[in-house]
PDB file as gemmi writes it, atoms N, CA and C in Angstrom:
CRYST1    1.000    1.000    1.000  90.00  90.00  90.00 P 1                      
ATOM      1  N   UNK A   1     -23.089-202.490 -63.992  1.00  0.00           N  
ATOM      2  CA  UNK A   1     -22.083-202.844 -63.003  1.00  0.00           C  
ATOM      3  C   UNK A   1     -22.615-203.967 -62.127  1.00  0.00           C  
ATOM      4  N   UNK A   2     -21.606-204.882 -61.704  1.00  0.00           N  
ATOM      5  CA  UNK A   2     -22.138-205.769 -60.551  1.00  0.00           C  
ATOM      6  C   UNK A   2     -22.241-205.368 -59.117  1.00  0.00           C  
ATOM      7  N   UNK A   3     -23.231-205.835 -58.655  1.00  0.00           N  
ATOM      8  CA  UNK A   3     -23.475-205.755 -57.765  1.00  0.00           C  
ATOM      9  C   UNK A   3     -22.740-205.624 -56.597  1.00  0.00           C  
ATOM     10  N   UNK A   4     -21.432-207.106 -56.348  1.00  0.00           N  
ATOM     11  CA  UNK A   4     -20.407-206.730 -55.867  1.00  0.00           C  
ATOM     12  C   UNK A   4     -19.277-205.267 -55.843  1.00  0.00           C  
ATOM     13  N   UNK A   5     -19.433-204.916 -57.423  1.00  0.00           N  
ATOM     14  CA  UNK A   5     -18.662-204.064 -57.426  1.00  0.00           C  
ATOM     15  C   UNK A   5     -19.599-202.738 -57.037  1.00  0.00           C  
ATOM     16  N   UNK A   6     -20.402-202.298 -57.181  1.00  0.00           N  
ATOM     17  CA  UNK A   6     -21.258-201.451 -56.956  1.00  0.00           C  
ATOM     18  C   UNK A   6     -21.424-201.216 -54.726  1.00  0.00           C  
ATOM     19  N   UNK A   7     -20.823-202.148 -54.477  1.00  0.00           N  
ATOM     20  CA  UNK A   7     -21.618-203.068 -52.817  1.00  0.00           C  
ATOM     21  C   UNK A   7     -19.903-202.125 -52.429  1.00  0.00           C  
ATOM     22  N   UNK A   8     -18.563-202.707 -52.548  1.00  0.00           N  
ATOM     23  CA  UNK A   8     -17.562-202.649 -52.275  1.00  0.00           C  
ATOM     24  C   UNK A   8     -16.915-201.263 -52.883  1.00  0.00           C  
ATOM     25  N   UNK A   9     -17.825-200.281 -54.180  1.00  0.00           N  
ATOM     26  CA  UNK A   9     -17.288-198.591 -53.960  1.00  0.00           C  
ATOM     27  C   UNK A   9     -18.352-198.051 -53.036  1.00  0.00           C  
ATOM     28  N   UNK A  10     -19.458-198.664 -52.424  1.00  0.00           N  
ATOM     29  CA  UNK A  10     -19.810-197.757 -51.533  1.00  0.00           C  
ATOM     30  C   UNK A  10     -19.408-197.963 -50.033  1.00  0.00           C  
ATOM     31  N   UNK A  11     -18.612-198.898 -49.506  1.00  0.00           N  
ATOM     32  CA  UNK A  11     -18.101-198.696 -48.992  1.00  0.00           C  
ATOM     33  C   UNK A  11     -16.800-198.500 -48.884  1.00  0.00           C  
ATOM     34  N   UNK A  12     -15.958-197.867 -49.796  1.00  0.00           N  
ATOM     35  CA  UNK A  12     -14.747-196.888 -49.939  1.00  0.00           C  
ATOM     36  C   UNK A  12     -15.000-196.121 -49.923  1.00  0.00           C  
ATOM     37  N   UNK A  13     -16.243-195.320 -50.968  1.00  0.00           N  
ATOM     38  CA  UNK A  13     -16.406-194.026 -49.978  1.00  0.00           C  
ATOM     39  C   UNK A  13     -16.640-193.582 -49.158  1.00  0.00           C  
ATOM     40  N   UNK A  14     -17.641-194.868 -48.299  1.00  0.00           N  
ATOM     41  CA  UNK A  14     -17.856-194.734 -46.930  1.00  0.00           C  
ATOM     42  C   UNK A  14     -16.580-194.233 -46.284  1.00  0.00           C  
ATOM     43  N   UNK A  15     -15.533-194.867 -46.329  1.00  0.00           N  
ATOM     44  CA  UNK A  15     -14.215-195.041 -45.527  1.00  0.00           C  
ATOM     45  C   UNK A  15     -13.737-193.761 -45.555  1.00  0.00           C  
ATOM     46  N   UNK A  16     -13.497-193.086 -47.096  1.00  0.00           N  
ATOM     47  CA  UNK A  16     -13.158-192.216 -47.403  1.00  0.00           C  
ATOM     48  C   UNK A  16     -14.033-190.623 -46.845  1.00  0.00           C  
ATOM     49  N   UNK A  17     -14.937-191.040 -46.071  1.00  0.00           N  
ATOM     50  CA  UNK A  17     -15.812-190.079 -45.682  1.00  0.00           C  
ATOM     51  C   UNK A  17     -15.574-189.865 -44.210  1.00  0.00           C  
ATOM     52  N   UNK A  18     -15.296-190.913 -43.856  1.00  0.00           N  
ATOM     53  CA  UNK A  18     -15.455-190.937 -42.005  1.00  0.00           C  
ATOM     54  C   UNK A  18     -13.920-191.848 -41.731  1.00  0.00           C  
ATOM     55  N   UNK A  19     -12.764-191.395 -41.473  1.00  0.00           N  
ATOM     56  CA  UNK A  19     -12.026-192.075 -41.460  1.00  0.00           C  
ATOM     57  C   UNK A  19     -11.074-192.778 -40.171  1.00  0.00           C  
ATOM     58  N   UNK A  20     -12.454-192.880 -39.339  1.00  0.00           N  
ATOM     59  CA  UNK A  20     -12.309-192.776 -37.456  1.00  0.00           C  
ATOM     60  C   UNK A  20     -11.444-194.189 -37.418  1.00  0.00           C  
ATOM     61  N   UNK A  21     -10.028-194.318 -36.767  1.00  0.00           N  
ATOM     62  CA  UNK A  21      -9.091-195.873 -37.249  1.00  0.00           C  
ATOM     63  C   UNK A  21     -10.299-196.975 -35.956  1.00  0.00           C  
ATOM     64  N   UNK A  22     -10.707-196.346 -34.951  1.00  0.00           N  
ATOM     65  CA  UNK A  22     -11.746-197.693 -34.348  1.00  0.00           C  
ATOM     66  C   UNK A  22     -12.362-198.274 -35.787  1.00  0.00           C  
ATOM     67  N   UNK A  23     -13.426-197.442 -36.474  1.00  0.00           N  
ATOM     68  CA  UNK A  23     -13.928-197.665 -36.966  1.00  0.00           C  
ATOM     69  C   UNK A  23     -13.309-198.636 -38.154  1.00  0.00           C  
ATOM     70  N   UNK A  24     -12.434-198.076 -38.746  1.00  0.00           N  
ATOM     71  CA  UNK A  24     -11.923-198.873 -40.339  1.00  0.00           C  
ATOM     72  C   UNK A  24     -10.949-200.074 -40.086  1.00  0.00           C  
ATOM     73  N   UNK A  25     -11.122-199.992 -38.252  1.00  0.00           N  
ATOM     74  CA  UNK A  25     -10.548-201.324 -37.807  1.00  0.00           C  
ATOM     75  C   UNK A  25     -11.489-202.645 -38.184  1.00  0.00           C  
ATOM     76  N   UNK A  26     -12.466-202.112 -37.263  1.00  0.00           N  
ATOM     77  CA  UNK A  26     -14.003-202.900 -37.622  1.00  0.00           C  
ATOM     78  C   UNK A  26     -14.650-203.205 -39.065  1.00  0.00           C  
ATOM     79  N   UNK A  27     -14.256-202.286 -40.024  1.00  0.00           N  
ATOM     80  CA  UNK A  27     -14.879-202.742 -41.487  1.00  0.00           C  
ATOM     81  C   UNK A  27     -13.731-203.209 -42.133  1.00  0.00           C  
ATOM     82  N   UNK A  28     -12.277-203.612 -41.712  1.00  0.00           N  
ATOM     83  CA  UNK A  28     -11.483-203.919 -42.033  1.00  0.00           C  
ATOM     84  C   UNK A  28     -11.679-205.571 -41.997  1.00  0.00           C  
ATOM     85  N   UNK A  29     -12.088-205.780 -40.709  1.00  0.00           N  
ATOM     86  CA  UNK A  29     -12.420-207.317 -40.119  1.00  0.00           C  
ATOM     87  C   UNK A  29     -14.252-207.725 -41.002  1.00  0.00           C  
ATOM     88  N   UNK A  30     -14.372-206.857 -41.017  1.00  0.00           N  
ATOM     89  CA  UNK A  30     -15.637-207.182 -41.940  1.00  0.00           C  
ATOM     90  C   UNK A  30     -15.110-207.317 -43.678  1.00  0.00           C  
ATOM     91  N   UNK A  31     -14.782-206.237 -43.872  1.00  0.00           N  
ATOM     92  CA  UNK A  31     -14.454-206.911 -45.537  1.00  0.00           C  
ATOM     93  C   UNK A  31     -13.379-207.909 -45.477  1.00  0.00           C  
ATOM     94  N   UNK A  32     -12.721-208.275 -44.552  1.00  0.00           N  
ATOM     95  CA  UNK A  32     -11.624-209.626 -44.681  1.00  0.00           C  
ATOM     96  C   UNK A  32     -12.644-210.571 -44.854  1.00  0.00           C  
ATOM     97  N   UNK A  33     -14.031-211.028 -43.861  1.00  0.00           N  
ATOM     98  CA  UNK A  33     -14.848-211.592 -44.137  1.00  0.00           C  
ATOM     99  C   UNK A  33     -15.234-212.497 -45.161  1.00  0.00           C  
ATOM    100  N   UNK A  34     -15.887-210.941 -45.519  1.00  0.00           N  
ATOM    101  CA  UNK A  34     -16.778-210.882 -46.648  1.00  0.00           C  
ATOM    102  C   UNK A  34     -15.457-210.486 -48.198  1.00  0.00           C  
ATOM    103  N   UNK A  35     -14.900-210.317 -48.132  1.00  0.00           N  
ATOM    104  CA  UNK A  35     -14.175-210.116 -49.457  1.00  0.00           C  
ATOM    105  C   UNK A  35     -15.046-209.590 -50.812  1.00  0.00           C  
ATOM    106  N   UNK A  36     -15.772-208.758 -50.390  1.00  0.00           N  
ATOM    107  CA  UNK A  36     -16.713-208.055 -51.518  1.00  0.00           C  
ATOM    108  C   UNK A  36     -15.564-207.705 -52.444  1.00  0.00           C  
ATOM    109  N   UNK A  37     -14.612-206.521 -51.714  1.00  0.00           N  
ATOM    110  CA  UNK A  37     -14.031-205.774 -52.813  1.00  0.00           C  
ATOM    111  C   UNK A  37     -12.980-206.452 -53.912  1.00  0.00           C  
ATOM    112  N   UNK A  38     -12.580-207.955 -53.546  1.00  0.00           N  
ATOM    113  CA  UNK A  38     -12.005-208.611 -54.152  1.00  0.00           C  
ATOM    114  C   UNK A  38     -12.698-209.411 -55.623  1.00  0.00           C  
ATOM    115  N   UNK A  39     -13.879-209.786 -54.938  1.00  0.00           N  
ATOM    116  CA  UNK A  39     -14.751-209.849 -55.950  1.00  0.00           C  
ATOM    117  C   UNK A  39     -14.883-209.574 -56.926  1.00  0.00           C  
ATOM    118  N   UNK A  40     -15.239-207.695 -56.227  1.00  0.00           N  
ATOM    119  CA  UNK A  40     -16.021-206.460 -57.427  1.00  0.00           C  
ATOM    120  C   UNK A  40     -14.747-206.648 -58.312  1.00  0.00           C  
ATOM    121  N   UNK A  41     -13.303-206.761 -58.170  1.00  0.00           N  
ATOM    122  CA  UNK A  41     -12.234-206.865 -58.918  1.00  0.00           C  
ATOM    123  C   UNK A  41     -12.076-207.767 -60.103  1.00  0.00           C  
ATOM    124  N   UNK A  42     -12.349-208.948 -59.296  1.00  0.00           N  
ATOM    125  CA  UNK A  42     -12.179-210.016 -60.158  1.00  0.00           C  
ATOM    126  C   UNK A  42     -13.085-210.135 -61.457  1.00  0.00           C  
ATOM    127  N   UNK A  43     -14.489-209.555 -61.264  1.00  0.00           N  
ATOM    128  CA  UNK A  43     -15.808-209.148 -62.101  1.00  0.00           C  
ATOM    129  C   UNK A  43     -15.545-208.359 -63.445  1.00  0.00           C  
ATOM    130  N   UNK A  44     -14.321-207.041 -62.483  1.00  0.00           N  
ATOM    131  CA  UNK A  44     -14.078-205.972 -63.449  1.00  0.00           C  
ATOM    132  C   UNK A  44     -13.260-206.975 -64.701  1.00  0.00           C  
ATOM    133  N   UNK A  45     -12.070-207.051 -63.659  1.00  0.00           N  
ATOM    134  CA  UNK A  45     -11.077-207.861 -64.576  1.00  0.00           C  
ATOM    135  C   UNK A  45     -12.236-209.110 -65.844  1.00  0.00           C  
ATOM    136  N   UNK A  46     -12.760-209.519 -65.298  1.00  0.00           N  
ATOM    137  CA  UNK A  46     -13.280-210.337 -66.322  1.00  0.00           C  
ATOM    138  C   UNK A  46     -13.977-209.847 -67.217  1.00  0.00           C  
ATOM    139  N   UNK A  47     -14.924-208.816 -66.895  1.00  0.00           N  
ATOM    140  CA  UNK A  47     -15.524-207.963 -67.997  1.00  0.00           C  
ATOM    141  C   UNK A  47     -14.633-207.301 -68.806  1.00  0.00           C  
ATOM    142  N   UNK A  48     -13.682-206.874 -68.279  1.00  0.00           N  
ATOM    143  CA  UNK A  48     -12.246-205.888 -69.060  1.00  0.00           C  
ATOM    144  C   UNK A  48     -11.905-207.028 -70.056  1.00  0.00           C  
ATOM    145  N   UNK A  49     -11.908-208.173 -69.498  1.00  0.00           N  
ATOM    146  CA  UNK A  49     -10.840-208.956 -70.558  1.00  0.00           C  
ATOM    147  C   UNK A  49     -11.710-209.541 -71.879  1.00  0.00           C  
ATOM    148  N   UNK A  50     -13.416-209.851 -71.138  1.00  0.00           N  
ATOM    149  CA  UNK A  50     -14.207-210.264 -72.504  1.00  0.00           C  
ATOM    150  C   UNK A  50     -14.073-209.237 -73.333  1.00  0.00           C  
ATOM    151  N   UNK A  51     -14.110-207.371 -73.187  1.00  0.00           N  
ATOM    152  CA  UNK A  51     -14.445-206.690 -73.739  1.00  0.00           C  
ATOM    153  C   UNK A  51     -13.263-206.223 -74.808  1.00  0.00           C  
ATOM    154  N   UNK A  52     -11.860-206.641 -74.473  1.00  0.00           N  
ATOM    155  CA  UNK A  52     -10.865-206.619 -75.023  1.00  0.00           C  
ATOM    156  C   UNK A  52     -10.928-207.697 -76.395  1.00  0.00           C  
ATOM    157  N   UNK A  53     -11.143-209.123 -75.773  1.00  0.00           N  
ATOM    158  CA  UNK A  53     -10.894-210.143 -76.683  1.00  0.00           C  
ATOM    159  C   UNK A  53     -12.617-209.804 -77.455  1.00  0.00           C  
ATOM    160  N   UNK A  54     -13.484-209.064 -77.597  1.00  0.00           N  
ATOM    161  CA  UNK A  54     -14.938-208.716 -78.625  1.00  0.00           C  
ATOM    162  C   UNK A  54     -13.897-207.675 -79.257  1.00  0.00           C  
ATOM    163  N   UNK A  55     -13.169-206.754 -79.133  1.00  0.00           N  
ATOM    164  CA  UNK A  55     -12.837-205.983 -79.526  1.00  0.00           C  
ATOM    165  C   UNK A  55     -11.601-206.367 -80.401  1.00  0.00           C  
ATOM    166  N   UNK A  56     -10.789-207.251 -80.017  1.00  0.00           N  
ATOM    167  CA  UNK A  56      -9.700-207.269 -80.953  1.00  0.00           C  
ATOM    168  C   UNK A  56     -10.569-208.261 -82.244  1.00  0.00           C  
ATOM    169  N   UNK A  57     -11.512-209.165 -81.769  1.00  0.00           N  
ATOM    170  CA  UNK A  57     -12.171-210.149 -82.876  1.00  0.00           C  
ATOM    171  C   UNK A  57     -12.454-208.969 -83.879  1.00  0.00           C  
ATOM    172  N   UNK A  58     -13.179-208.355 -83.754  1.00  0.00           N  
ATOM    173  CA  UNK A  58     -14.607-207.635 -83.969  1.00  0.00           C  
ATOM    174  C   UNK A  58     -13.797-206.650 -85.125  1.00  0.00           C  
ATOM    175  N   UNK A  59     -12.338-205.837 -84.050  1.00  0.00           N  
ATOM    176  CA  UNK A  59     -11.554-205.144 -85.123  1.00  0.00           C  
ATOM    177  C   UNK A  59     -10.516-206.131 -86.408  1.00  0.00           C  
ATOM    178  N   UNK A  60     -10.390-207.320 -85.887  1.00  0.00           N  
ATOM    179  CA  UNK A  60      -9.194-207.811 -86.892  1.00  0.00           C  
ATOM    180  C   UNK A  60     -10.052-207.990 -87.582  1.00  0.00           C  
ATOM    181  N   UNK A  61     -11.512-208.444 -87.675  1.00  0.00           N  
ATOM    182  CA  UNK A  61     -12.271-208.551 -88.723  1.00  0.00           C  
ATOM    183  C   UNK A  61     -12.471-207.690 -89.528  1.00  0.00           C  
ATOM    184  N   UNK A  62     -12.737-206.568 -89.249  1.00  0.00           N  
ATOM    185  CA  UNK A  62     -13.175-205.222 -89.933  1.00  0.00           C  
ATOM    186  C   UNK A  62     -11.979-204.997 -90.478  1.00  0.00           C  
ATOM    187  N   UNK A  63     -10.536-205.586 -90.079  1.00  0.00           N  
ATOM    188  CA  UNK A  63      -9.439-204.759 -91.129  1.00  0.00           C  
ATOM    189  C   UNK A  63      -9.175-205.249 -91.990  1.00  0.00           C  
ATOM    190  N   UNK A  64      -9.962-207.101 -91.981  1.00  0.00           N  
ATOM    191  CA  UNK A  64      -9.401-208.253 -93.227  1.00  0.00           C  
ATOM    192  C   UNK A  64     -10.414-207.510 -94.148  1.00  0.00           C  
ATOM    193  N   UNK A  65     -11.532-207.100 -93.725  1.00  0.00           N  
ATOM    194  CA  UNK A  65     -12.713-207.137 -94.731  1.00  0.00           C  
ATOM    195  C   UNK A  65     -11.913-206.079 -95.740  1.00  0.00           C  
ATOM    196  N   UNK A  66     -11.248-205.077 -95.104  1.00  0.00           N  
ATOM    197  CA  UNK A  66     -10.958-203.513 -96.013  1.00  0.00           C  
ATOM    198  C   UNK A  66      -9.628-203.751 -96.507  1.00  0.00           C  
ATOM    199  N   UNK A  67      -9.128-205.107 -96.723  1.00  0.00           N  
ATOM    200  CA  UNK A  67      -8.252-205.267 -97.082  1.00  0.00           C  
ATOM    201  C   UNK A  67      -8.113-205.373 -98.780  1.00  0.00           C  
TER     202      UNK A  67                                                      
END                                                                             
């Protein structure tokens, strides 16, 4: 996992642990900032999509071969 994304679920569960609104006011203005969790997204999405397009190669190949 990246780092970003790894950085931005620990603080959701943070949030999800202590859910005081002062507080998630303040890490609200901090991740606008910092935009970690947008990141960790964009990372996923890109890993999701290489792992899709290895996978459709990888299978259309294997179905010409058994053809």
């Amino acid at each position: 996992m990246s780092q970003s994304f790894i950085t931005g679920m620990k603080k959701g569960m943070d949030i999800v642990a202590n859910p005081s609104p002062e507080r998630l006011q303040k890490l609200r203005e901090n991740l606008s900032k910092q935009d970690m969790v947008a990141e960790a997204w964009m990372a996923t999405g890109r890993q999701l999509t290489q792992a899709m397009n290895y996978y459709q190669k990888t299978n259309s190949a294997y179905t010409l071969k058994r053809k």
